[in-house]
PAVEX-729946 format. One record per residue (C-alpha): residue number from 0; residue in three letters; chain; x, y, z. Coordinates in steps of 0.02 Angstrom, whole numbers. Each point is the difference from the previous one (the first is absolute). Layout:
BEGIN
+-----+------+-------+--------+--------+--------+
|  nr | rest | kette |   east |  north |     up |
+-----+------+-------+--------+--------+--------+
| NUM |  ALA |     A |      X |      Y |      Z |
...
+-----+------+-------+--------+--------+--------+
END
This chain:
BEGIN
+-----+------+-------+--------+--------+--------+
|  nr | rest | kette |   east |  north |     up |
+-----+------+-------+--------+--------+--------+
|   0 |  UNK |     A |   -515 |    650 |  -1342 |
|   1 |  UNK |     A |    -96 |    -12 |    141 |
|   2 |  UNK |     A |   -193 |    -62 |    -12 |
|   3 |  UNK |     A |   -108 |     78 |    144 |
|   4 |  UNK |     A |   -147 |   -118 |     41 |
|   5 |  UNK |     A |   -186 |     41 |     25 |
|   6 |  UNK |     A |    -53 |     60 |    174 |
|   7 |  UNK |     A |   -105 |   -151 |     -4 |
|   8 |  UNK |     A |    184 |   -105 |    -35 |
|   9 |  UNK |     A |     93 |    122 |    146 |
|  10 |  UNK |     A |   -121 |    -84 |    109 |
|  11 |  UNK |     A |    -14 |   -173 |    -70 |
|  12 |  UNK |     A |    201 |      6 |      2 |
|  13 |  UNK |     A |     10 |     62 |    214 |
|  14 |  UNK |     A |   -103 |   -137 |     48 |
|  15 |  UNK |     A |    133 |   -151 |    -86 |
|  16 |  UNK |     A |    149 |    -48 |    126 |
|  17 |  UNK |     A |    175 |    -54 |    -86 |
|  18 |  UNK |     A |    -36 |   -161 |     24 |
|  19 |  UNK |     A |    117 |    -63 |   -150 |
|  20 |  UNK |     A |    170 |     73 |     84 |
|  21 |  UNK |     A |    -36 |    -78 |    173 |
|  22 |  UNK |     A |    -50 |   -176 |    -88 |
|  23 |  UNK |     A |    161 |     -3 |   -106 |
|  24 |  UNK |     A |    107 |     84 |    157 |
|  25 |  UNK |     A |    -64 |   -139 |    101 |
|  26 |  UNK |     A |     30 |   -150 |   -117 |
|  27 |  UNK |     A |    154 |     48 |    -50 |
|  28 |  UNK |     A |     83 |     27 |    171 |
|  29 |  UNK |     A |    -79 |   -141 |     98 |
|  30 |  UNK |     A |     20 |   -132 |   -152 |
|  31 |  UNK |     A |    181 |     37 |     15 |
|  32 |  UNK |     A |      0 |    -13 |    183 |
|  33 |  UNK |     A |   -121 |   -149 |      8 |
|  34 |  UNK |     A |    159 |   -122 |    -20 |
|  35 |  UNK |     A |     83 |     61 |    164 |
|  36 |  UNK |     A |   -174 |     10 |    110 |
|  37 |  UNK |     A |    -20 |   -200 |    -61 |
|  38 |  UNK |     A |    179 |    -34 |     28 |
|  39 |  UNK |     A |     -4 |     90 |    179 |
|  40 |  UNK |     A |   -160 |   -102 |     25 |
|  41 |  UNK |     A |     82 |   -163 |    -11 |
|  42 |  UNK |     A |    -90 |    -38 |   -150 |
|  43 |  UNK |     A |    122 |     27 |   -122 |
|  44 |  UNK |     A |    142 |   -121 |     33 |
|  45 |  UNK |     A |    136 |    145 |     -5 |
|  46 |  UNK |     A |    143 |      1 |    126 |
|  47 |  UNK |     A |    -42 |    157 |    113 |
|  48 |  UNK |     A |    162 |     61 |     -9 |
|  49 |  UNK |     A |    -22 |     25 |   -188 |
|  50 |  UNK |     A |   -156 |     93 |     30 |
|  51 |  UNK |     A |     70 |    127 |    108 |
|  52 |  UNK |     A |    158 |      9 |   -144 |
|  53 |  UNK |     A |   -171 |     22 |   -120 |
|  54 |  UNK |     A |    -93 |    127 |     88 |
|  55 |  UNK |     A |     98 |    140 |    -50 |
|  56 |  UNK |     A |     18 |    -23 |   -209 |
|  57 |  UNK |     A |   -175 |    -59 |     10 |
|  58 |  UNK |     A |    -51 |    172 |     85 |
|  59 |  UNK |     A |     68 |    108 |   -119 |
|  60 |  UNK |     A |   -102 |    -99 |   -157 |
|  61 |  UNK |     A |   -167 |     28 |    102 |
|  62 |  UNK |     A |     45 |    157 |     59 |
|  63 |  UNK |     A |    -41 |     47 |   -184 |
|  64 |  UNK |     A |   -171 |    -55 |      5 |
|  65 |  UNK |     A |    -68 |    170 |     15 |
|  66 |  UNK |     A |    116 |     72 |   -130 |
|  67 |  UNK |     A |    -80 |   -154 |   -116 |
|  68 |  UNK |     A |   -184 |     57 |     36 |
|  69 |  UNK |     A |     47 |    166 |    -43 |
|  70 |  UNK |     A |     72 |    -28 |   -159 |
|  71 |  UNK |     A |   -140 |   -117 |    -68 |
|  72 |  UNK |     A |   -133 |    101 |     53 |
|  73 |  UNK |     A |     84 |    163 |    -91 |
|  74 |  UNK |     A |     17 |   -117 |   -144 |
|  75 |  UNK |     A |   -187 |    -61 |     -3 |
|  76 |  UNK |     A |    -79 |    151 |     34 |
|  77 |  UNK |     A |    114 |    155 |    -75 |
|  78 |  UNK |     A |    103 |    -95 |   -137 |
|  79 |  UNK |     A |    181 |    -28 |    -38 |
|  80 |  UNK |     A |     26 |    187 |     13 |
|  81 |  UNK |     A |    -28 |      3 |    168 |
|  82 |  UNK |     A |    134 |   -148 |     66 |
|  83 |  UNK |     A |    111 |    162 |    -82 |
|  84 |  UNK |     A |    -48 |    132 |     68 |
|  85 |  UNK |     A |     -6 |    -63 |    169 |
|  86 |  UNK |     A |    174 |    -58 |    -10 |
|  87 |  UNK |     A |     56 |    157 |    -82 |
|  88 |  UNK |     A |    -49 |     78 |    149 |
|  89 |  UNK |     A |    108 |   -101 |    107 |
|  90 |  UNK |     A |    137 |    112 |    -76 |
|  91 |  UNK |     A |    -48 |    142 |     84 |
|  92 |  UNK |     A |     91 |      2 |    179 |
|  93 |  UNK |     A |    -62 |    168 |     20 |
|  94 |  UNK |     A |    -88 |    -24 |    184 |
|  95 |  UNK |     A |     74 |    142 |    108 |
|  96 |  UNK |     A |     85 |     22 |    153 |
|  97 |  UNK |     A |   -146 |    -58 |    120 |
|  98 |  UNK |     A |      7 |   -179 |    -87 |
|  99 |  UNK |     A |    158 |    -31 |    -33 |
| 100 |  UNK |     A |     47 |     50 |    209 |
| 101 |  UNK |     A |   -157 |    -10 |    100 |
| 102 |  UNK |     A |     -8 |   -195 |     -1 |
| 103 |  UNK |     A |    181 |     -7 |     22 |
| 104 |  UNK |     A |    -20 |    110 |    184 |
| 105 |  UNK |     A |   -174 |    -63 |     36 |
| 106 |  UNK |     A |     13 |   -186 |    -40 |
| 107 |  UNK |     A |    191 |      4 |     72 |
| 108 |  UNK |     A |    -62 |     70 |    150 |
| 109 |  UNK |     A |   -140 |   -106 |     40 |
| 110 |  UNK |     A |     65 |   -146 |    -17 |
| 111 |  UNK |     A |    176 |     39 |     99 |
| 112 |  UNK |     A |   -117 |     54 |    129 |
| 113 |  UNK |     A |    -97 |   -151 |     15 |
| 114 |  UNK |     A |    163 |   -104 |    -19 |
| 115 |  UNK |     A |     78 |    102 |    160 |
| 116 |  UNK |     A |   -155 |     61 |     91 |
| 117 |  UNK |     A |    -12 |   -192 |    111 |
| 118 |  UNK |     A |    174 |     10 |     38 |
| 119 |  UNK |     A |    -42 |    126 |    151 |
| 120 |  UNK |     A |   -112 |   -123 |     63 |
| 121 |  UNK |     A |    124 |   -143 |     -7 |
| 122 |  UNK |     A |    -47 |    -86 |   -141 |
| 123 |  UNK |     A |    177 |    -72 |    -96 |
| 124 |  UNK |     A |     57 |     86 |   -153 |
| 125 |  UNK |     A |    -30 |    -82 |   -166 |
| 126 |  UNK |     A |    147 |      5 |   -105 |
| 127 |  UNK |     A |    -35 |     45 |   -166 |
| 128 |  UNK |     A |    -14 |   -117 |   -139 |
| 129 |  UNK |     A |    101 |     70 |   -127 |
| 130 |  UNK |     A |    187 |    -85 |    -12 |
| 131 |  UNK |     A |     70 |    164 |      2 |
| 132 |  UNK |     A |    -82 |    188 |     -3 |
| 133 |  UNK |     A |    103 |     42 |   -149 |
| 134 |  UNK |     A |   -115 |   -103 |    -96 |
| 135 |  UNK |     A |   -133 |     78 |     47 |
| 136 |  UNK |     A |     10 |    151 |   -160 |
| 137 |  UNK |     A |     -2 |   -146 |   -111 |
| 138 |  UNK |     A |   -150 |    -85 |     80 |
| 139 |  UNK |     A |    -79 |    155 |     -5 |
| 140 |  UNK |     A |     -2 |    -28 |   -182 |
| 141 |  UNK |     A |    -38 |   -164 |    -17 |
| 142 |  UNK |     A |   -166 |     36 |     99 |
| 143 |  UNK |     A |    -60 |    140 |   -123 |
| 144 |  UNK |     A |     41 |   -101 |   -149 |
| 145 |  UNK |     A |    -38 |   -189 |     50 |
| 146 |  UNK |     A |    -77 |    -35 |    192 |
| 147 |  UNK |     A |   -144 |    113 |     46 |
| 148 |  UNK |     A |     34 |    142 |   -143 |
| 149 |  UNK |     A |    -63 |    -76 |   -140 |
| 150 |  UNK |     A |   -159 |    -12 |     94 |
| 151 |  UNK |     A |    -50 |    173 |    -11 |
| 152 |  UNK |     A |      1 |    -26 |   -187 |
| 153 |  UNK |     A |   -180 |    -73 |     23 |
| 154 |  UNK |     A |    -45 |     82 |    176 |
| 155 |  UNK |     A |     30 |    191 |    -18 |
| 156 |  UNK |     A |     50 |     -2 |   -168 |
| 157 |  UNK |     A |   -132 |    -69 |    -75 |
| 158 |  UNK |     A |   -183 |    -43 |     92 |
| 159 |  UNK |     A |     22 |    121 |    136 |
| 160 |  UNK |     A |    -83 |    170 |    -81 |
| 161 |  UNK |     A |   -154 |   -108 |    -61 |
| 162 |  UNK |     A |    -32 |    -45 |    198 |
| 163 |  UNK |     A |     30 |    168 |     36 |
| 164 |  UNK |     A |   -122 |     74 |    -96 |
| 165 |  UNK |     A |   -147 |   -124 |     29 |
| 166 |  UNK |     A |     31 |     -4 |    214 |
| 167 |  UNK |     A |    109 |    153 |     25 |
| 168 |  UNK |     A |    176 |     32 |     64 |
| 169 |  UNK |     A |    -37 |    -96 |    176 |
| 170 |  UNK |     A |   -121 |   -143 |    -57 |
| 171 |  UNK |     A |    106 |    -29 |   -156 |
| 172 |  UNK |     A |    166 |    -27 |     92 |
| 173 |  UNK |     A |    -81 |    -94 |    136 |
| 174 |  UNK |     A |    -71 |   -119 |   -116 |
| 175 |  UNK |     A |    172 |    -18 |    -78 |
| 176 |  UNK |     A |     88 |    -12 |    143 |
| 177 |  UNK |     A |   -113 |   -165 |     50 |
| 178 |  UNK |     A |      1 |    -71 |   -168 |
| 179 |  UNK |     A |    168 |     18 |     -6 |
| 180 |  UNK |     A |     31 |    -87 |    165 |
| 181 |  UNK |     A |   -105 |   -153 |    -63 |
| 182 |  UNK |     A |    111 |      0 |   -141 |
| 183 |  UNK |     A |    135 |    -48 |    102 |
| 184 |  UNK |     A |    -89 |   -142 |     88 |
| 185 |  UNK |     A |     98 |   -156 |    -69 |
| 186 |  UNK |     A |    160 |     84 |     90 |
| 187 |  UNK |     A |    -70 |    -36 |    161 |
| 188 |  UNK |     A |      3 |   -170 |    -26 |
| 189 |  UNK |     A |    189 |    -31 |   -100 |
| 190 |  UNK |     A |    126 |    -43 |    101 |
| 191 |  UNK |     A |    146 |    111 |     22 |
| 192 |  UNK |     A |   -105 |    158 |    -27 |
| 193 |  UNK |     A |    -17 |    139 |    123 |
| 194 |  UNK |     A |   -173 |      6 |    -14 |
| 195 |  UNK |     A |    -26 |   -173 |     89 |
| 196 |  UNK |     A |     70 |     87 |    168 |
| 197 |  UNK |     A |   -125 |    163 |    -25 |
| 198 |  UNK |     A |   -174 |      1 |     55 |
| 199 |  UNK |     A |   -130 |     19 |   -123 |
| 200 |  UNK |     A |   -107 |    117 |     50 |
| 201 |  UNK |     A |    142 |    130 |     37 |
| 202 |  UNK |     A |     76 |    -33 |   -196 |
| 203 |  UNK |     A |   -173 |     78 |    -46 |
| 204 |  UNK |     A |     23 |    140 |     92 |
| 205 |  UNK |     A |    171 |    -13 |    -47 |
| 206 |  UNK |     A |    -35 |     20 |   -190 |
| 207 |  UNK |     A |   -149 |    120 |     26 |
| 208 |  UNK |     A |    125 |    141 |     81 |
| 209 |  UNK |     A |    118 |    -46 |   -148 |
| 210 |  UNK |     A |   -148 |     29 |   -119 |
| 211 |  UNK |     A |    -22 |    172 |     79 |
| 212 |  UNK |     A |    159 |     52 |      7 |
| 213 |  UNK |     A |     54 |    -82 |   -173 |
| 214 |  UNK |     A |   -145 |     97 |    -86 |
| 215 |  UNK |     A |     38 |    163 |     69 |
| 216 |  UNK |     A |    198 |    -40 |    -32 |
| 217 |  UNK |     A |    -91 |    -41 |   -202 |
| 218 |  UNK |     A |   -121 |    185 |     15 |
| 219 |  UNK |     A |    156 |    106 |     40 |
| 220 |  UNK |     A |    117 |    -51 |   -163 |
| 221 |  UNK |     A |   -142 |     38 |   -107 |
| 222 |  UNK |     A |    -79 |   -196 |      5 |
| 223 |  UNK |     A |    167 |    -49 |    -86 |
| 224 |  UNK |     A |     11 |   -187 |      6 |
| 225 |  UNK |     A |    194 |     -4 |     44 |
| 226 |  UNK |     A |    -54 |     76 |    144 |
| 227 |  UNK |     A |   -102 |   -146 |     60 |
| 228 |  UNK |     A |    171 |   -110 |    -51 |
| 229 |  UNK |     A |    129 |     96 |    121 |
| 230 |  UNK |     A |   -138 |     21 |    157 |
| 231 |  UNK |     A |    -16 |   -191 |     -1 |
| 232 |  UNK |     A |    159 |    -54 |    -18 |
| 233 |  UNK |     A |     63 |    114 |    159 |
| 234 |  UNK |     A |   -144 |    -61 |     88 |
| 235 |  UNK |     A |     57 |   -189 |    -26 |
| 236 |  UNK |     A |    196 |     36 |     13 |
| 237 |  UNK |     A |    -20 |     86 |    151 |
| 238 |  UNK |     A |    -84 |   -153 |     97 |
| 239 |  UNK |     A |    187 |   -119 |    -19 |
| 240 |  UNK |     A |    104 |    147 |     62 |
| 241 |  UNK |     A |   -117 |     24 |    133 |
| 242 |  UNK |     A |    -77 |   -165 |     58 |
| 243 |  UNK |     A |   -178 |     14 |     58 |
| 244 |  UNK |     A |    -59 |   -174 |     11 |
| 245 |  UNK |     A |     87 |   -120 |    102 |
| 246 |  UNK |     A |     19 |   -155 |   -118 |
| 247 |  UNK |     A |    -12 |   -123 |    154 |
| 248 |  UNK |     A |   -163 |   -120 |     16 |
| 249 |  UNK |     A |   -114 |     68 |    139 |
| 250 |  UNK |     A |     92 |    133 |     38 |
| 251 |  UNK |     A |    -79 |    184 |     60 |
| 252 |  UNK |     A |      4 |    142 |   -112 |
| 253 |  UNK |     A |      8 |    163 |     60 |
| 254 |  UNK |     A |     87 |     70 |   -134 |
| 255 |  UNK |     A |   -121 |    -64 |   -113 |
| 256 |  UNK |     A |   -162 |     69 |     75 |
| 257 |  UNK |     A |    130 |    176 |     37 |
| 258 |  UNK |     A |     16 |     -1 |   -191 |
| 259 |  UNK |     A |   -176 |    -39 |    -66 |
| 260 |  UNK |     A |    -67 |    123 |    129 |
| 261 |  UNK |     A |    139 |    147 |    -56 |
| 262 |  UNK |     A |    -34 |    -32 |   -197 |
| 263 |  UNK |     A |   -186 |      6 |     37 |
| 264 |  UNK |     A |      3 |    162 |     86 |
| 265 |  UNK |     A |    120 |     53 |   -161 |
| 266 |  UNK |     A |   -115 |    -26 |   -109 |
| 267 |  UNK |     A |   -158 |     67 |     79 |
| 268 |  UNK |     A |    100 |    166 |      8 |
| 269 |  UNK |     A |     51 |     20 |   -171 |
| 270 |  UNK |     A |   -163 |    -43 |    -45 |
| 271 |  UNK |     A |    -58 |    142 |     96 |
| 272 |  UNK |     A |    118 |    107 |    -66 |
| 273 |  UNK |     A |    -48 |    -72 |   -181 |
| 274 |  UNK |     A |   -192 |     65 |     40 |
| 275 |  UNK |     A |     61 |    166 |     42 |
| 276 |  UNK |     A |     50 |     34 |   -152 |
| 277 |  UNK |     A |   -103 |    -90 |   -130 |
| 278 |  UNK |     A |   -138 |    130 |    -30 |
| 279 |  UNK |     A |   -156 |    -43 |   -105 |
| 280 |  UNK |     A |     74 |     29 |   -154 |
| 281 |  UNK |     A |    111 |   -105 |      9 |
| 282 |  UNK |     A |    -99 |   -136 |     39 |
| 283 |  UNK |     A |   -122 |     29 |   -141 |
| 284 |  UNK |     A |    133 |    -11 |   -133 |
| 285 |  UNK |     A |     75 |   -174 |     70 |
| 286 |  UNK |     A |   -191 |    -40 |     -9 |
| 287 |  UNK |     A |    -20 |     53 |   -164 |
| 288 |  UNK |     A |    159 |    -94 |    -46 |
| 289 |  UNK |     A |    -66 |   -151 |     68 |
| 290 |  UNK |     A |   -154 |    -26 |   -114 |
| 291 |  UNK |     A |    101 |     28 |   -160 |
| 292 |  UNK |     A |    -52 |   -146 |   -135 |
| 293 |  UNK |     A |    126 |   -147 |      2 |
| 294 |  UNK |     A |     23 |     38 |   -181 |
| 295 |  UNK |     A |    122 |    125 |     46 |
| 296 |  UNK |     A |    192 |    -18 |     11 |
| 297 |  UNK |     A |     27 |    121 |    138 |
| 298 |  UNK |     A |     93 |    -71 |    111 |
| 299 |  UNK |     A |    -75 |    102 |    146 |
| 300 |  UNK |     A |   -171 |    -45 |    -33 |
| 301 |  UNK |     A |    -10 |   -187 |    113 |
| 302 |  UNK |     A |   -108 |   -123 |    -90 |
| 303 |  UNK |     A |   -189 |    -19 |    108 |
| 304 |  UNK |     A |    -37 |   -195 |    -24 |
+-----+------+-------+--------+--------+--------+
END
């Protein structure tokens, strides 16, 4: 059963933020990271060899954080009923040809090109870092499930239609996109992560063309949260096979900068495309959908504080 609130609540309810998802994303993730960042700081006594042995297993626990704020907030604001709906719904690999392919060709492509692209300049190939590209099918997987994936859980799956609705398609993503780079701050400074060679400013607009693109990748299965899963997990997998980042202290990155500026560009033009055809209807429903009371189990309706 549904419970529509007053006008006077619609409006009471649009002006809240999700504050409670971001809080428990946050503490979650960088609690579990927090070890690493000390230990990388020399204030941990922790052989840095272990850390970098660390920083993997440890990534994949607090790469659930925002999976963990999701589930608590559906559970504090919509009830047991709606932890099971929502992951009855991650049953449903029903998400069309566009997202099952398009990140495939459009991630694949990118990022080959900015791997190759410096090569006619002179710059020296980087070999890839998988052991073998037969592997690579296999680490496709594990990214969906366990390395990225499991992200989207919390990010698309979950909070992204309530900052939709109160900023719009652009605004909402954007937002995202930043917050979601923030998220990944305590990377930057773990030894043996790839993040510690990148640049911050161009991870943010790194993860704000991802948002973008991710979102429309999300819109055209029918805002299917396995969707959300599969788009990530290419995105990640696709970075080993071809290396953007040169893992080397001090050392330039063209590729790097080639890439941000590529998935960028990506992502303002789905977006576009995304505008095109969202007409005003549209929007008004996911509105509508938006201010729903948290009593409800819906598992469509995102929670507003």
């Amino acid at each position: 059963m549904i419970l529509h609130p007053s006008p006077e609540g619609k409006v009471e309810q649009l002006a809240r933020f999700p504050y409670r998802f971001f809080v428990v994303t946050f503490v979650w993730s960088w609690l579990v990271w927090l070890p690493l960042v000390l230990a990388t700081a020399g204030i941990l006594p922790v052989d840095k060899s272990l850390v970098s042995v660390l920083s993997m297993p440890v990534s994949i626990l607090a790469a659930f954080g925002p999976a963990v704020g999701a589930f608590v907030c559906l559970k504090t604001l919509h009830g047991e009923g709606a932890v099971r709906q929502y992951l009855r719904g991650l049953l449903d690999f029903r998400l069309g040809w566009q997202a099952w392919f398009i990140p495939i060709l459009v991630l694949g492509g990118s990022t080959w090109l900015a791997w190759i692209l410096p090569e006619l300049w002179g710059e020296p190939r980087v070999e890839m870092f998988l052991p073998s590209v037969w592997v690579f099918l296999p680490y496709v997987l594990f990214m969906i499930l366990f390395l990225g994936g499991q992200e989207e859980l919390g990010w698309r799956g979950y909070i992204l239609d309530t900052l939709e609705a109160r900023l719009g398609a652009w605004l909402g993503n954007l937002l995202l996109g930043v917050i979601w780079a923030f998220w990944h701050l305590p990377l930057f400074f773990i030894q043996g992560t790839s993040q510690t060679f990148m640049p911050f400013a161009g991870f943010v607009l790194l993860m704000t063309g991802y948002s973008w693109f991710f979102s429309w990748v999300r819109q055209v299965s029918g805002k299917r949260t396995w969707a959300g899963l599969i788009v990530h997990g290419w995105a990640n997998a696709f970075v080993p096979l071809f290396p953007t980042v040169v893992m080397v202290e001090g050392a330039p990155q063209p590729r790097y900068w080639i890439w941000v500026g590529l998935t960028f560009v990506i992502g303002l033009i789905t977006m576009v495309i995304r505008s095109r055809k969202t007409n005003p209807e549209d929007r008004r429903r996911s509105m509508e959908k938006s201010v729903v009371s948290p009593e409800t189990a819906a598992i469509d309706l995102p929670p507003t504080t």
